[in-house]
N, C-alpha and C positions, 0 to 999 in steps of 0.2 A: 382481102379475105383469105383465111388460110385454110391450107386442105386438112381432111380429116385425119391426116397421118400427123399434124405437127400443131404446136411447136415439140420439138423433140430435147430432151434431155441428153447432154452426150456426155463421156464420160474415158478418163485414163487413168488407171485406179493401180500405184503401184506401191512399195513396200515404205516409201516413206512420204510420197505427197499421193492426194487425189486432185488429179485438176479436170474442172467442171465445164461444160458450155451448153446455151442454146442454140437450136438451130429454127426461124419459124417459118420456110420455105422450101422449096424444093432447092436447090444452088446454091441457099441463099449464105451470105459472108455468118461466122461465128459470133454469138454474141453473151455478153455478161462472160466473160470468159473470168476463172478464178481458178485460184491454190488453195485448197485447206491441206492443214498437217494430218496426217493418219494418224497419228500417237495422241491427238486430243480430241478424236472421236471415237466412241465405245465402238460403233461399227458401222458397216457403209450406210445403213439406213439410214442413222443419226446423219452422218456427212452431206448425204444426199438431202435430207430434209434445212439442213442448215444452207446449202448452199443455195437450192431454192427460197429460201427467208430474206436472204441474202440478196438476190436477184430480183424479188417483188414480183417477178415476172408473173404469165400466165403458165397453169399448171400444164404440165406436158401432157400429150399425148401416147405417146412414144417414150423410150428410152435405148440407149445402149451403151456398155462401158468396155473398154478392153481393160481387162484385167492381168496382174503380173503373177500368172498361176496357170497350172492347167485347167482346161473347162472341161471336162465328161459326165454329160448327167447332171439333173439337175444341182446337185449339192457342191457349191465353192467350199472350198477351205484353201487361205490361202498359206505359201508355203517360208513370203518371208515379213508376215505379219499376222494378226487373232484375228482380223475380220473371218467370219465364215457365215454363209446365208444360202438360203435355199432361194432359185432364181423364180418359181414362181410363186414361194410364197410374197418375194418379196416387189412381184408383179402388184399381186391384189393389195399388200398392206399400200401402197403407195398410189393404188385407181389405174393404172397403166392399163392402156389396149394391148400394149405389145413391149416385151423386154427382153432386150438382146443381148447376152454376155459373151464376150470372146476373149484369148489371151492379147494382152497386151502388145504383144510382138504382132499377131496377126491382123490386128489393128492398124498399127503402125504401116505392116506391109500393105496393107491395102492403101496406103495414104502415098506410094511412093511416084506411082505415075503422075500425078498430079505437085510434084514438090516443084519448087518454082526455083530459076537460078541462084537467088542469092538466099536460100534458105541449105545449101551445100556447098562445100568444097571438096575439090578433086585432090585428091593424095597420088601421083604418077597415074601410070596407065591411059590408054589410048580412049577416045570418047566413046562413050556407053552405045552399045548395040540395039536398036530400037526393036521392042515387040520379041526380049529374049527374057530366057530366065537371072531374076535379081537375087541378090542373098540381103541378109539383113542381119546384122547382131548389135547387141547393147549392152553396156558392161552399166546399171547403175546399182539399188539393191543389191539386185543379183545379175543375172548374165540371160538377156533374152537372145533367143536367136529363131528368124523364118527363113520365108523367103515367099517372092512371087513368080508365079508361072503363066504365061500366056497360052489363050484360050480362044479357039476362034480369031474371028476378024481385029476386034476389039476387047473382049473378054479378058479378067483376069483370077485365077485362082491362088487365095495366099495359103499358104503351110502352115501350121498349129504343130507346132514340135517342141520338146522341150533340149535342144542340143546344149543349151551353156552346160547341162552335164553328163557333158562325153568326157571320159578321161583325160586330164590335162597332161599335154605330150613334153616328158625337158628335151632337149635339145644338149644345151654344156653340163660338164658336170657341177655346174653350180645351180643347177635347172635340178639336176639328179638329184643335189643335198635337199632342195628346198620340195621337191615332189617328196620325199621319203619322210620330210617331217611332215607336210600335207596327211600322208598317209597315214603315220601314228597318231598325226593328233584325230581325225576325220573316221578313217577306214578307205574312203576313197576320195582321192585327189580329182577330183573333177573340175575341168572349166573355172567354175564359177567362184569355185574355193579361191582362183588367183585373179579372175579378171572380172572385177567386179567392187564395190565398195566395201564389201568384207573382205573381199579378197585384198584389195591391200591393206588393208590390216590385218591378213593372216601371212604376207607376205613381208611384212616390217618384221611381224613375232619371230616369225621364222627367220629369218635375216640375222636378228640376234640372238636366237639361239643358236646359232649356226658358228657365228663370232664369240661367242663364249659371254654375253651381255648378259649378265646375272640380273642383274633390275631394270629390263626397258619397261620402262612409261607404257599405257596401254592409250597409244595414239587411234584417232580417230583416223577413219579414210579422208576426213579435212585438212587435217593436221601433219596425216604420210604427206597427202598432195602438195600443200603450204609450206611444207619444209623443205621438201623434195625439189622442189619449182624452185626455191631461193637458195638452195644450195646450203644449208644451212644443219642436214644432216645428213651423209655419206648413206646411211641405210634407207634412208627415207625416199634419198634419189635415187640409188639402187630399186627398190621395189617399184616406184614408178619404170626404171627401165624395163623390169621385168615384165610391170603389168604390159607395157606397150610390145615387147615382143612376143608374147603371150597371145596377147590381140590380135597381131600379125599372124602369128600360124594359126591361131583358130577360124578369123578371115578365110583365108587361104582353104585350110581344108574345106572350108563350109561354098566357096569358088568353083571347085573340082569335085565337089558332091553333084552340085546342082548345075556343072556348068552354065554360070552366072556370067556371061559375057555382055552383059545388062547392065553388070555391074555391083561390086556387094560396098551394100549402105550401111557406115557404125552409126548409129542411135544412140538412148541413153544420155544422162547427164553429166557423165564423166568428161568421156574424150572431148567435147567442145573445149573445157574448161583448162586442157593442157597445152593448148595453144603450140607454139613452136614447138614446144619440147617433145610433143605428138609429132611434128613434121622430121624432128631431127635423128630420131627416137630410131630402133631396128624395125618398126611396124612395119614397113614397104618391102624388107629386103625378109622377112620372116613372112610375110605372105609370099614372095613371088619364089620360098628357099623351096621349091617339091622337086628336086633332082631335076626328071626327061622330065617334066612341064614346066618349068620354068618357062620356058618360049611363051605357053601360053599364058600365064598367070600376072608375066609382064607385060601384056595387050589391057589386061582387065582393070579398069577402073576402081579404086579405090575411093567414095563419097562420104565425107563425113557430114552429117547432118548437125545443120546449128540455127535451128527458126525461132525467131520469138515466140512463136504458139505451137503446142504439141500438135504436131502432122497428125499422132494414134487418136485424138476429135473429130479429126475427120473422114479419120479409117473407121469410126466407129458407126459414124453415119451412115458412110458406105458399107458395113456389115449390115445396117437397115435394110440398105437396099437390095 
């Protein structure tokens, strides 16, 4: 028998995929779990209603999605794609008792106490602090970043912040050339402009104009990756360098904001997909470079997240809750 709150519709709704799931219990494991593309639905409604088609399941009760946008007030627009919707009207067109929208990243963070061994690995740093403050970023779209806070005995409160655009910091002066082209092309070099799936492909562009490359190709962030990984274009691996050291000090600062001795989690679908070249990469020594804290920021754990199901389904539950 199920209670009056489920089954629930959950939901991770970001700039290039939406991935869907049921939940028809209180605990209970995820189910009909699914990918649709956002670029071949007109808008989450359509998406939502197809994935249900899809699932044959029973119509929800409930719903909740973390989304990859800020949430204030009823009215979404999202910031790196046309979905936009109003949260309740899109309550009533769909029969819902209750619909919960949160950012994506907050989502996620709610999802981290419960991540299970081999759904992470540790990048250095000393084992996670239990019942401390965590950090969280994700370079995919664009650049999510939270975090979570403990609360009480058990309790946990997660962050709803939009940090992927805080000023992106260079470091060398070849950080300096490629921040200054940020700037003119942009106005402001933010985070998200370099660590992020636009972001390397704003960081290839910039690369070669930098090098005096009168016609580069307007590579995809699949193709900087793919080239980059196999060695196969000197600017391509370069921008990969950058994006991972880039990652590293924003880690870092986002560590010593929140003293994260908990530990800060990358998300996102990027860094899984870098494999060694993310281990070899300045990420570890570019989080731990903050002068007199270095001592500490080499205790802190660095966890890359790499789960076959997006953790933010079950963060998003847990915003039900």
């Amino acid at each position: 028998m199920t209670s009056p709150s489920f089954p629930r519709l959950l939901g991770d709704v970001g700039g290039t995929n939406a991935r869907f799931a049921l939940q028809h219990a209180p605990g209970a494991a995820l189910t009909d779990i699914r990918t649709l593309s956002a670029k071949e639905h007109p808008s989450l409604e359509v998406a939502m209603r197809h994935y249900l088609h899809l699932s044959g399941d029973a119509v929800p009760v409930e719903a909740a999605i973390g989304i990859a946008n800020p949430v204030v007030g009823d009215w979404v627009q999202m910031t790196n794609h046309h979905w936009a919707f109003s949260i309740e009207a899109m309550r009533q067109t769909l029969g819902l008792k209750r619909f919960v929208v949160v950012n994506d990243f907050t989502a996620l963070a709610l999802s981290l106490p419960s991540l299970r061994a081999h759904e992470w690995h540790q990048l250095g740093g000393q084992v996670p602090r239990e019942r401390a403050p965590m950090g969280l970023v994700g370079p995919g779209t664009g650049l999510g970043v939270s975090g979570l806070l403990p609360v009480g005995e058990n309790g946990w409160v997660p962050l709803a912040g939009e940090g992927g655009h805080v000023t992106l910091s260079p470091v060398t002066p070849r950080e300096w050339a490629v921040v200054a082209w940020l700037q003119a092309r942009f106005g402001h070099a933010s985070a998200e402009r370099a660590v992020s799936g636009q972001g390397l492909e704003n960081l290839y562009q910039a690369l070669c104009a930098l090098d005096g490359v009168s016609e580069a190709p307007a590579l995809t962030a699949a193709q900087v990756s793919q080239r980059g990984l196999a060695g196969d274009d000197v600017r391509c691996t370069e921008a990969l360098q950058l994006f991972c050291a880039w990652l590293g000090s924003v880690a870092g600062n986002l560590a010593l904001t929140l003293g994260a001795t908990g530990g800060v989690y990358i998300g996102g679908g990027i860094a899984p997909r870098l494999g060694l070249f993310l281990q070899r990469s300045a990420l570890r020594e570019r989080f731990e470079a903050k002068g007199r804290f270095r001592p500490l920021l080499a205790n802190i754990p660095l966890l890359l997240i790499d789960a076959a199901t997006s953790p933010a389904l079950l963060g998003a539950a847990r915003a039900l809750d």
